[in-house]
Z-matrix of the N, CA and C atoms (Angstrom, degrees):
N
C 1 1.446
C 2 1.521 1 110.52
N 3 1.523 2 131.55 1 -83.13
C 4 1.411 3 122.47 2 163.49
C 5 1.190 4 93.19 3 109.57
N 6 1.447 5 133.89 4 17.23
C 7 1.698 6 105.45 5 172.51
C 8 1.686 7 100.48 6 -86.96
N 9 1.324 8 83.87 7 -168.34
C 10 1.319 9 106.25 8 178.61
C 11 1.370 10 128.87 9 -154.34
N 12 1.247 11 135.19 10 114.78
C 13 1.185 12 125.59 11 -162.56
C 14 1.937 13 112.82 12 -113.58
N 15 1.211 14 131.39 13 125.00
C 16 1.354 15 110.57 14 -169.25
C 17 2.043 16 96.02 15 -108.58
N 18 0.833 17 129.10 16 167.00
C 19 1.441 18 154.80 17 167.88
C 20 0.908 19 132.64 18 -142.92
N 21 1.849 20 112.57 19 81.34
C 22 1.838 21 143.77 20 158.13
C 23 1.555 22 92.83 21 -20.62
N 24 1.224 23 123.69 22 123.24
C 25 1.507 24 134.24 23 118.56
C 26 1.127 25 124.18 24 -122.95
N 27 1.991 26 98.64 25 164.54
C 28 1.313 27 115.95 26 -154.66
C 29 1.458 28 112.71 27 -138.01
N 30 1.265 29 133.67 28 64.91
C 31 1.272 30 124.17 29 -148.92
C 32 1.546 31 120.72 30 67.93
N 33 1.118 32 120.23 31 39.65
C 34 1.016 33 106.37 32 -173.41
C 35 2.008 34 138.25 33 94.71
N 36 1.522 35 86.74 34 -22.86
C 37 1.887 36 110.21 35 -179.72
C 38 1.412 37 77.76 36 -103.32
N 39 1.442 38 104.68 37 146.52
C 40 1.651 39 136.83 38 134.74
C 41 1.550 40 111.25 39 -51.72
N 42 1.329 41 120.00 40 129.37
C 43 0.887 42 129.95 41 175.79
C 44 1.428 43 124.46 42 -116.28
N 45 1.351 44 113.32 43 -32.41
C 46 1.957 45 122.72 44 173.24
C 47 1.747 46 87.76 45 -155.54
N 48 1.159 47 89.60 46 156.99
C 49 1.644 48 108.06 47 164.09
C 50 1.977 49 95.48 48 -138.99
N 51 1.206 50 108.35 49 133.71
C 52 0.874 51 131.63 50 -172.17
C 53 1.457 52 121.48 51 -128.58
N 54 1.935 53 123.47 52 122.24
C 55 1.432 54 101.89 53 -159.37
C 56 1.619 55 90.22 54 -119.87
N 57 1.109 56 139.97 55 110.96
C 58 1.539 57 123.93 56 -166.27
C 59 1.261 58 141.34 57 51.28
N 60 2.147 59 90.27 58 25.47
C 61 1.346 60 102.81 59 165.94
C 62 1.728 61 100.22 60 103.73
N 63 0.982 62 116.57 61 -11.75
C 64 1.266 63 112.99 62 159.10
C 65 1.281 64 123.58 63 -134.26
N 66 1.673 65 97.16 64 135.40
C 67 1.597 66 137.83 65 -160.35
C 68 2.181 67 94.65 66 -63.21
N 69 1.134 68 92.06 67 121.73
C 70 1.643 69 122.26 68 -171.28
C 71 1.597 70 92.81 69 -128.51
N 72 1.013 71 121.04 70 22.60
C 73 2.394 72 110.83 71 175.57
C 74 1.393 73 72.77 72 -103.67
N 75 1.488 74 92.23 73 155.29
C 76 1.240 75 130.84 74 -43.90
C 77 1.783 76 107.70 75 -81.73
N 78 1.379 77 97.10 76 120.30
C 79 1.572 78 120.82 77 143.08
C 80 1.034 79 132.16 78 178.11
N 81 1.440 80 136.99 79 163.11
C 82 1.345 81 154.94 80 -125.55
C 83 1.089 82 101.03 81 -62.08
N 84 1.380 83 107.89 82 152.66
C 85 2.136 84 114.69 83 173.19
C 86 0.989 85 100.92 84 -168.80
N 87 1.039 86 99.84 85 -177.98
C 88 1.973 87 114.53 86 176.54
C 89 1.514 88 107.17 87 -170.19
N 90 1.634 89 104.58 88 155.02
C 91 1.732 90 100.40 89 -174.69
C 92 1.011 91 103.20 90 -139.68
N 93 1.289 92 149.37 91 104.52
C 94 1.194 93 141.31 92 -167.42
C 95 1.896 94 118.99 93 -112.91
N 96 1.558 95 109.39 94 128.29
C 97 1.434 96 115.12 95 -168.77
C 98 1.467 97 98.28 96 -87.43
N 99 1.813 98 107.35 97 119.68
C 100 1.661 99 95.00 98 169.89
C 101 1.822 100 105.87 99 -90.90
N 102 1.612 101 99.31 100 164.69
C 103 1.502 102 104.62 101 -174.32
C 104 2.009 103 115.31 102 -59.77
N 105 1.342 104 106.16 103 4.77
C 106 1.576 105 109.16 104 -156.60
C 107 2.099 106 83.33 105 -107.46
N 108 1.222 107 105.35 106 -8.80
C 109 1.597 108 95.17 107 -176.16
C 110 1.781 109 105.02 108 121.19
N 111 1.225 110 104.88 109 -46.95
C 112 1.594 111 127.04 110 -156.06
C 113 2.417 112 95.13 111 -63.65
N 114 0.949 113 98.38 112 127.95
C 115 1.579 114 111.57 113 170.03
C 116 1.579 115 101.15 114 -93.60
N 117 1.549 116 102.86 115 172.11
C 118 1.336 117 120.46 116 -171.59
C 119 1.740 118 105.32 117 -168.72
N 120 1.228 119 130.08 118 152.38
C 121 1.346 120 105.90 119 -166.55
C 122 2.344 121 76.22 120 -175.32
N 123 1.586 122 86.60 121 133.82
C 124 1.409 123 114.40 122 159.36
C 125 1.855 124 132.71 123 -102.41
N 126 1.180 125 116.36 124 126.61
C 127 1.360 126 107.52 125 -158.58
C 128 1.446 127 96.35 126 -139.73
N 129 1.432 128 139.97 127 107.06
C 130 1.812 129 123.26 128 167.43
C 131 1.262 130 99.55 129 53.06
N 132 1.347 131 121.57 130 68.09
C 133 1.625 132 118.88 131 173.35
C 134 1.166 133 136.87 132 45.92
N 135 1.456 134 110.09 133 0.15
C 136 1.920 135 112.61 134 -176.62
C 137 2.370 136 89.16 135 -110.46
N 138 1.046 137 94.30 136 161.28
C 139 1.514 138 128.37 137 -160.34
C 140 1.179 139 114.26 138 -116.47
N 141 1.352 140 131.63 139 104.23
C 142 1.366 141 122.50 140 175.84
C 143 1.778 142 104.53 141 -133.09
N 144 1.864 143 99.86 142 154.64
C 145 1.564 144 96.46 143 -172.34
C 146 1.393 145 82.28 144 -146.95
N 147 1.250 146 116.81 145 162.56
C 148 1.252 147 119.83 146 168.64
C 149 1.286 148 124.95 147 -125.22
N 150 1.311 149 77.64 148 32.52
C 151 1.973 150 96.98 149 167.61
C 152 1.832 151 96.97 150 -99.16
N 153 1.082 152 106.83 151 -13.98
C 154 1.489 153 126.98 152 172.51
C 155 1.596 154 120.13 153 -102.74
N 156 1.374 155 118.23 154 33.83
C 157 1.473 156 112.88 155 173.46
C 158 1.484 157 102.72 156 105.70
N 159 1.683 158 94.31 157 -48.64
C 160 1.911 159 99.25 158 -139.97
C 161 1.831 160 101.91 159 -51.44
N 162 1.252 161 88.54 160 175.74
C 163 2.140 162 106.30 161 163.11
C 164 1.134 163 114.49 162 -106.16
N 165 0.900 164 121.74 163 142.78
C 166 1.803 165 109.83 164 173.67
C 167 1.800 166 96.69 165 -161.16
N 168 1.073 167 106.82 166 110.15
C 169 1.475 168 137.98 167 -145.78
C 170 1.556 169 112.08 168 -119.78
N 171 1.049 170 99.49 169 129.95
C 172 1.739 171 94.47 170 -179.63
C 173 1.765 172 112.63 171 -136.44
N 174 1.632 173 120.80 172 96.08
C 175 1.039 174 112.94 173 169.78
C 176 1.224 175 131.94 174 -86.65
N 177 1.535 176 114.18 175 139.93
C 178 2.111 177 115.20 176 -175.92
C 179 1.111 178 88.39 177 -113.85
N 180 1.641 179 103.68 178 161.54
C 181 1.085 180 114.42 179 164.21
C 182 2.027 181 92.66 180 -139.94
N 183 1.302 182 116.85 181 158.21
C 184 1.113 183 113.33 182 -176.74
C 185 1.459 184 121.42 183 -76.82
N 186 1.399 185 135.86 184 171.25
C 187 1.438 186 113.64 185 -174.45
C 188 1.586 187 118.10 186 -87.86
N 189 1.321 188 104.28 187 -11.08
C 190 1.651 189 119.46 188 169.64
C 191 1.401 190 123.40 189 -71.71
N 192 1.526 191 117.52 190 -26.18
C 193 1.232 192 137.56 191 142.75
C 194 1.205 193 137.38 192 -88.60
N 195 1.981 194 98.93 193 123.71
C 196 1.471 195 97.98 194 -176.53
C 197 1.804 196 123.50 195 -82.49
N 198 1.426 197 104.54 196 141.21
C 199 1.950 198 85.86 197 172.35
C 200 0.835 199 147.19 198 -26.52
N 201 1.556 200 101.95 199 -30.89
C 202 1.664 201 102.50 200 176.49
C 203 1.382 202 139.37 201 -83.81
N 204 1.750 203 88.95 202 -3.28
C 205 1.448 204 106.35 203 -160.16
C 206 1.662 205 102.32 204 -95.35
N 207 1.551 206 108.93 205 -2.10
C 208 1.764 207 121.15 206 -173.25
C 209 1.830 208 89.71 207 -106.03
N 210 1.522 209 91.31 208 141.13
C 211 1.171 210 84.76 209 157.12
C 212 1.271 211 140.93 210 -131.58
N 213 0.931 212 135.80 211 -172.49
C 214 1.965 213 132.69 212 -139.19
C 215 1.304 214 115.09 213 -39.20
N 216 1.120 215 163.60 214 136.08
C 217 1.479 216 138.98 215 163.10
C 218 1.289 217 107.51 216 95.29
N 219 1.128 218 124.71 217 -18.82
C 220 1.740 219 130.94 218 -177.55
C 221 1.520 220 107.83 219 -78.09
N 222 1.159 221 125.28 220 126.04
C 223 1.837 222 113.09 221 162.30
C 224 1.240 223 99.54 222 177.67
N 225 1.664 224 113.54 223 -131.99
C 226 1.471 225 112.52 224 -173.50
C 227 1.282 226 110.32 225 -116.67
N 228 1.704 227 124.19 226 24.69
C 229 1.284 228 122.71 227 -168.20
C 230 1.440 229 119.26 228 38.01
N 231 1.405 230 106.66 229 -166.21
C 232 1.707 231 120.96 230 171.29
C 233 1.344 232 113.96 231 -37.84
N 234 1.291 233 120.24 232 103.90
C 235 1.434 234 118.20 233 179.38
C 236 1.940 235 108.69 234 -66.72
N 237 0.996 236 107.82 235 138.76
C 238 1.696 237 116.86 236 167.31
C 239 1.415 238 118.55 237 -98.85
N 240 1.173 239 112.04 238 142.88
C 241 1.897 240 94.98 239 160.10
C 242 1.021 241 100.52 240 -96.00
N 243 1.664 242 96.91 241 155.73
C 244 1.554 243 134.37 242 172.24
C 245 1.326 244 120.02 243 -11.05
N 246 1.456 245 98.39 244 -50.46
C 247 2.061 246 101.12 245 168.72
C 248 0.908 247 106.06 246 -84.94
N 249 1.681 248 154.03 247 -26.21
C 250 1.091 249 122.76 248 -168.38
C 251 1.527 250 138.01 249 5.96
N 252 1.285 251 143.26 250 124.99
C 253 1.145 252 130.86 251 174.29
C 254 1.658 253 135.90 252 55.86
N 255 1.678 254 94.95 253 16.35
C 256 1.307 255 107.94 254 -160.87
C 257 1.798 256 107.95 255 -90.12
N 258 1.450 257 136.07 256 115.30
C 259 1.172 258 108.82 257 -160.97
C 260 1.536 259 107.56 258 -78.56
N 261 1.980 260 97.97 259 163.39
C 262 1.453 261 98.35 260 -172.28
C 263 1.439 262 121.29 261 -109.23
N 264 1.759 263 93.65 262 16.50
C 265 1.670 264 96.18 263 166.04
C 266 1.121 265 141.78 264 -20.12
């Protein structure tokens, strides 16, 4: 598959959603963390997983810092949840 989807944050607000480089804010999505590690994320009817190639990308920026002041590629990468990697022995 090969997309890629990135997700601008800004303190906490969404700021762009972006699906292969083009800006899709504002509308609907969803990203969902499976328990194996693997993401999955819905955007305007197309489907991406990255158990399938895809990217699915999540940039922060802090709220003391403005966007403009980070630059390109800079943020919090691949967001994890909280457990990440946590075993479930």
């Amino acid at each position: 598959m090969g997309r890629r989807l990135d997700v601008y944050m800004h303190g906490g607000e969404i700021q762009d959603v972006r699906l292969d480089g083009e800006s899709l804010w504002p509308s609907w999505f969803k990203i969902e963390w499976k328990e194996n590690g693997q993401r999955s994320a819905k955007i305007r009817g197309e489907r991406l997983s990255t158990n399938f190639g895809d990217e699915i990308v999540i940039h922060q920026t802090e709220a003391g810092v403005s966007p403009n002041d980070v630059p390109a590629g800079v943020g919090g990468g691949a967001a994890q949840p909280a457990d990440a990697g946590a075993d479930s022995a």
